[in-house]
C-alpha positions in Angstrom: -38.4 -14.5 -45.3 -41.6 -12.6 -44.5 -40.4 -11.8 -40.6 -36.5 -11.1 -41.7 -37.6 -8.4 -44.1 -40.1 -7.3 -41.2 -37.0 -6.9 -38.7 -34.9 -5.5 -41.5 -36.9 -3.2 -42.7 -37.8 -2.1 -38.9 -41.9 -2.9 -39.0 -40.8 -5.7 -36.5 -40.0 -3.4 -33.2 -43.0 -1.5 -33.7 -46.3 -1.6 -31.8 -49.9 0.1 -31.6 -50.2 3.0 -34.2 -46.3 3.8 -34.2 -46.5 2.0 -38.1 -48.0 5.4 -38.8 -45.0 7.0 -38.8 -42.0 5.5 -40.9 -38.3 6.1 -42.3 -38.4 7.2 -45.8 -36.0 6.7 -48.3 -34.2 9.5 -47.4 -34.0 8.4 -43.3 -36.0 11.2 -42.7 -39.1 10.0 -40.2 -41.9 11.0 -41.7 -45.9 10.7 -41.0 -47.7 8.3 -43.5 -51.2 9.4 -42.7 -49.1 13.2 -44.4 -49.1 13.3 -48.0 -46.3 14.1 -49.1 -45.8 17.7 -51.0 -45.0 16.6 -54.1 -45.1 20.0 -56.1 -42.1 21.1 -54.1 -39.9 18.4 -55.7 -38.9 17.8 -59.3 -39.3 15.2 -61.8 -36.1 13.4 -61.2 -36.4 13.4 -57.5 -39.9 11.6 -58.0 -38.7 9.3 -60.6 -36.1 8.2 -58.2 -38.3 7.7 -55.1 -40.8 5.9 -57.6 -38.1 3.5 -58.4 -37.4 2.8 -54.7 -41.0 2.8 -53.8 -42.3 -0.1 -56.3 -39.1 -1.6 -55.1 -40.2 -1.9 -51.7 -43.6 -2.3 -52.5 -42.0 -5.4 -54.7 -40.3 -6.8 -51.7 -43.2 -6.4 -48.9 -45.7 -8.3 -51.6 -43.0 -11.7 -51.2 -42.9 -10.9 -47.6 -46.4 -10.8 -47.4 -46.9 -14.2 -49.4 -43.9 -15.7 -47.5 -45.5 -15.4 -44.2 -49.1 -16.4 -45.8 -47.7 -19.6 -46.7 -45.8 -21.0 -44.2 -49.3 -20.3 -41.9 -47.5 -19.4 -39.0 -47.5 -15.7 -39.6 -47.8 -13.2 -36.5 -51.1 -11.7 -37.5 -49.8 -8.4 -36.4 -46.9 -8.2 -38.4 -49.2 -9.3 -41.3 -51.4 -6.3 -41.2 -48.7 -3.8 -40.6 -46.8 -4.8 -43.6 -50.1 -5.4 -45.6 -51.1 -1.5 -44.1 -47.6 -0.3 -45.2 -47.8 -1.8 -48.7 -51.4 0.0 -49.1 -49.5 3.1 -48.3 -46.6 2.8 -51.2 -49.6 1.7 -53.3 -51.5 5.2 -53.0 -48.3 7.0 -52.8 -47.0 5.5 -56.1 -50.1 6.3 -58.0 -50.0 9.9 -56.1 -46.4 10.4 -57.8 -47.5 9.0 -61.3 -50.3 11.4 -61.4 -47.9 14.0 -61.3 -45.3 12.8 -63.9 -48.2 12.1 -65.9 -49.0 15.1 -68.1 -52.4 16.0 -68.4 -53.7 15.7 -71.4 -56.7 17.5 -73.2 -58.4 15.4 -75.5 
């Protein structure tokens, strides 16, 4: 499963520092090393790409543990995926931050 969701997901075709750069939900190619500029869109628009980003987040962590088992994981692929999953991590937390109201205590 780990190297279909790879090729599906396009990580497979990519080599060198390419898996810097990376389709986003929206197909727009965008840089991942970029942070996105959250305060330009609204709270719906980041509760949908939060969705879609634990989602794939979700599906990389079995792909990751797929190719881990079977033991005869392309070590490459293994650290792109494992690189791009660090990615959705900081980008989730990035987008709960801001649908998280500060509070004053």
């Amino acid at each position: 499963m780990g190297r279909a969701f790879a090729e599906r997901k396009g990580y497979a075709d990519r080599a060198g520092p390419s898996i810097l750069k990376d389709q986003g939900p929206d197909g727009i190619i965008c840089n991942m090393n970029a942070p996105a500029d959250l305060s330009m869109k609204n709270e719906d628009v980041l509760r949908v790409e939060l969705e879609v980003f634990r989602s794939e987040h979700r599906d990389l962590d079995t792909a990751i543990h797929a190719m881990v088992e079977r033991g005869t994981s392309d070590q490459l692929m293994l650290q792109r995926l494992k690189k791009r999953k660090l990615w959705l991590k900081d980008t989730i937390a990035r987008i709960e931050d801001r649908l998280t109201p500060d509070i004053i205590a």
